[in-house]
C-alpha positions in Angstrom: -7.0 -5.4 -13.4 -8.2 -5.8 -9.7 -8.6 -2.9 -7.6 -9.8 -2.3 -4.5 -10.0 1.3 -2.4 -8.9 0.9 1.2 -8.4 3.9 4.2 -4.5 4.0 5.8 -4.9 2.4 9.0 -0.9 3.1 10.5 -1.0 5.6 13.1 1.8 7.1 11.6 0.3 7.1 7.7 2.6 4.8 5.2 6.1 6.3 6.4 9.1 4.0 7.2 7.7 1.3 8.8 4.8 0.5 7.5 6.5 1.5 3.7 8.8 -0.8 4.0 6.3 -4.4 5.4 4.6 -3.3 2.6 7.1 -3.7 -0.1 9.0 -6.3 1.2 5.6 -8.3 0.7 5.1 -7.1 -2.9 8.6 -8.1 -3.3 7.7 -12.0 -2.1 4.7 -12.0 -3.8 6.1 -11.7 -6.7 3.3 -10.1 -8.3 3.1 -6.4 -9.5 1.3 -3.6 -7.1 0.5 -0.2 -7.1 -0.8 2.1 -4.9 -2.4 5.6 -5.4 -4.3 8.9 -3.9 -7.4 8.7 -5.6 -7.2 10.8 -9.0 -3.3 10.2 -8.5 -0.5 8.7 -10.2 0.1 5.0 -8.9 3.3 4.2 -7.5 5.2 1.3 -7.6 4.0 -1.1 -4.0 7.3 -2.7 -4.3 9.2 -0.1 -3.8 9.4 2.3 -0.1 10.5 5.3 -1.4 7.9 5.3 -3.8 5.2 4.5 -1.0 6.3 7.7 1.4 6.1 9.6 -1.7 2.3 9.6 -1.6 2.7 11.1 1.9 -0.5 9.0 2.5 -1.5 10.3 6.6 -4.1 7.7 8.9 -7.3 8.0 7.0 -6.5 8.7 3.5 -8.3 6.1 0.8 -5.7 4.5 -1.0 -6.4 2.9 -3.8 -4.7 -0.7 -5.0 -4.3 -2.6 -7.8 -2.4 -5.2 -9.5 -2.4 -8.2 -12.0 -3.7 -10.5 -9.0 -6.8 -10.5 -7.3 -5.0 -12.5 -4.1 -2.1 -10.2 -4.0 -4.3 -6.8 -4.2 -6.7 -8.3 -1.1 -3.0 -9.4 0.6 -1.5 -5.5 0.0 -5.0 -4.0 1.2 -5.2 -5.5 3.7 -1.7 -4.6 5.1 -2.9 -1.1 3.9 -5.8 -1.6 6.6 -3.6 -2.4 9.2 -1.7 -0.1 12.3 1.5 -1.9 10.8 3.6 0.9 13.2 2.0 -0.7 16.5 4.3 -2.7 18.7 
């Protein structure tokens, strides 16, 4: 399974915004991700509830994995991002 650890790059952490550009694209992918604390339970990436629920703040490591090496870089990469900036 391919997993990759990224750092929260959202000023505000993965909260509404960002939560929700996030699993809207796991949604379109079409392709299962999760999304965990390190040496926590994964949560479902398609789902924004479930991503406020890590209460992940700017600079935690997230970790990301899924059934698809292409979707995990896409998520990751949106995981990166300041995805609350105007």
């Amino acid at each position: 399974m391919p997993s990759t650890t990224v750092t929260v790059g959202s000023a505000v952490g993965l909260h509404a915004r960002p939560a929700t550009l996030i699993a809207e694209a796991v949604t379109a992918l079409g392709s299962p991700v999760t999304l965990a604390l390190p040496d926590g339970d994964p949560v479902d990436a398609g789902s924004a509830l479930m991503i406020m629920t890590l209460g992940a703040e700017k600079g935690a490591s997230i970790v990301v994995d899924g059934d698809d090496q292409a979707a995990v870089d896409q998520i990751a990469a949106m995981v990166e991002q300041d995805l609350d900036a105007d």
